[in-house]
C-alpha positions, 0 to 999 in steps of 0.5 A: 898940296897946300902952299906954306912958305914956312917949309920954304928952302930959303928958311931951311934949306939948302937940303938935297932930295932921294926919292925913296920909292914907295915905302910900305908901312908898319900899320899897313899899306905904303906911303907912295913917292916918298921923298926924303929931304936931307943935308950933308955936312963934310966928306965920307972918309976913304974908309967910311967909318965918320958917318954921322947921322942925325934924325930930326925931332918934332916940328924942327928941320935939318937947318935947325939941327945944323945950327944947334949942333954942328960946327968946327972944333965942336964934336960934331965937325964937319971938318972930321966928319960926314954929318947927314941930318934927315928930317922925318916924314911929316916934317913938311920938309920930308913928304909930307901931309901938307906937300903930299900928292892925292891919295896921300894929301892932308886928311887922308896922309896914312899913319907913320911909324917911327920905324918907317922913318928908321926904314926908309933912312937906312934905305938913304944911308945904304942905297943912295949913300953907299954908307955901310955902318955909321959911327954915331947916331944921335938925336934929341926928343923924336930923334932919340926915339929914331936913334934908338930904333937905329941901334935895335933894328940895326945893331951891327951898323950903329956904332955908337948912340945918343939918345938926347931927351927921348925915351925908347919905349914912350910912357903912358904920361908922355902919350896922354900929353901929346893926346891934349897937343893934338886935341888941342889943334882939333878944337879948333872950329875951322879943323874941319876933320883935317880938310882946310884950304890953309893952315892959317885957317887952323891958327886959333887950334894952333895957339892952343897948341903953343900954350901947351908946349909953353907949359909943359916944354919948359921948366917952372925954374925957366918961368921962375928966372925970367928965361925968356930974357935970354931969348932976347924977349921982353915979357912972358906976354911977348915969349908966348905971343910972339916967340911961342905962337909966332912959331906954331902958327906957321906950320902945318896942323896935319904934318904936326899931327902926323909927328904926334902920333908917331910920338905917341907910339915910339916902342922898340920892344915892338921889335921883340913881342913887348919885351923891352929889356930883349930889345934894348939888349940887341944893342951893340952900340956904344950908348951915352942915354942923356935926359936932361934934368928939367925936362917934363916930358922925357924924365930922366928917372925914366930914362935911366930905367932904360939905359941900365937894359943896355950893354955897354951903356952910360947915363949922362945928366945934361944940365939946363933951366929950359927943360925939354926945350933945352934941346934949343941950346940957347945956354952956352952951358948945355952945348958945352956938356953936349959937345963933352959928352958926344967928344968922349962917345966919339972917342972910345972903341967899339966892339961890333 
């Protein structure tokens, strides 16, 4: 186990804990002691039907979830609702590479896939939770991939989806990216195969990594006007520097690595031999798809592709310069057309 103050509760707690047990896993073998750190936001109604869940995406945590997406008078009101954010395995607050006990330390944590996340959240949610179906699903990048593996896996539980900036089967395109995010890490001379004493030792791999995700996470429009500015930043200097690299850096070369692949490999039509329209098919869900036009890795002419095989379904363009990391929500105007969209999910029957 590998001491990162970057994971510390004071940066993104509070969180609560449910020892899961050991899980098995879709590539063979268990993942013993998992640990499932998760938030909750409001109270379970008398008739258990304002559940809310929400999975977390690459790198990021259920407190920066909670800061983007919740709050009251938005559609996802704590007041109204009961909102639980799980962070995903390998996210360093979740078990995890870098805070795993041997076997399962660093180097040899096993292969996760993103339905070990979706397995081990239902066991949470109906287990520890004693919640039975839940009124909405949604998350955005590897959150959509998990909240589309919720509506095919359990389709008479989830009653309504978002699939924020994600795909349900990942692209050749999008996987080969994420190959250079981890070659990147890898390039790094002090790697050392995954067996360091400390992440900083990997900082150099790690600011490769923050250089691709600065071209490739944002819009050529973001650079065009400046964007960084809204960040309150100066230069692009400093945005990459200090924003882009100062965020990276921190974190844990293993923990990303173990997101990535599972990134690489989200697939629900595993569930059907392959076939994609059969999978996504199997969804009951009410379902809102909602890329986000400037993105360059999850394409919205992608995604539509996917939301015309699924009943009961709606594409939603959400607007932003920031590209994928538009997710961020550092433009009033994007939270605006979440808040639109997931209030009028929020408000319409469902069938199952």
């Amino acid at each position: 186990m590998l001491d990162n103050p970057y994971y510390s509760s004071e940066l993104h707690g509070p969180w609560d804990t449910y020892d899961a047990g050991n899980l098995s896993l879709e590539e063979d073998g268990e993942l013993c002691n998992l640990k499932l750190a998760y938030s909750v936001h409001g109270k379970l109604n008398a008739a258990k039907d304002n559940a809310i869940l929400i999975p977390t995406w690459f790198a990021g945590t259920s407190k920066l979830m909670e800061q983007i997406y919740i709050g009251k008078g938005r559609a996802l009101d704590p007041e109204r609702y009961c909102i639980i954010i799980v962070n995903q395995i390998g996210s360093g607050i979740s078990t995890s590479p870098h805070n795993a006990p041997p076997p399962h330390n660093g180097a040899n944590f096993p292969h996760i896939r993103i339905s070990d996340d979706v397995c081990a959240q239902h066991k949470l949610v109906t287990e520890h939770l004693n919640i039975s179906e839940l009124a909405l699903v949604v998350g955005g990048s590897m959150g959509a991939q998990q909240t589309y593996e919720w509506a095919v896996r359990y389709p008479n539980m989830v009653k309504r989806a978002a699939p924020i900036a994600g795909y349900a089967s990942n692209t050749m395109h999008d996987f080969i990216f994420t190959e250079t995010l981890i070659d990147a890490i890898k390039s790094d001379t002090n790697w050392n195969s995954g067996n360091y004493s400390s992440h900083a030792e990997v900082s150099e791999g790690l600011s490769r990594l923050s250089r691709l995700w600065l071209v490739m996470g944002w819009s050529t429009d973001f650079f065009a006007d400046e964007g960084w500015r809204q960040l309150g930043l100066a230069s692009i200097e400093e945005f990459q520097k200090d924003f882009m690299a100062g965020l990276f850096t921190q974190m844990d070369p293993n923990n990303l690595l173990c997101m990535a692949w599972k990134w690489q490999r989200g697939d629900v039509s595993r569930l059907t031999n392959g076939d994609l329209a059969k999978a996504l098919g199997r969804i009951k869900a009410r379902t809102f798809v909602m890329p986000i036009d400037s993105d360059m890795f999850f394409k919205p002419k992608d995604c539509a592709k996917e939301q015309q095989m699924i009943p009961n379904s709606e594409l939603k363009l959400l607007h932003s310069v920031g590209g994928h990391s538009g997710l961020f929500g550092f433009e009033p105007h994007y939270l605006e057309q979440i808040d639109a969209c997931l209030k009028e999910l929020l408000s319409l029957p469902t069938e199952n």
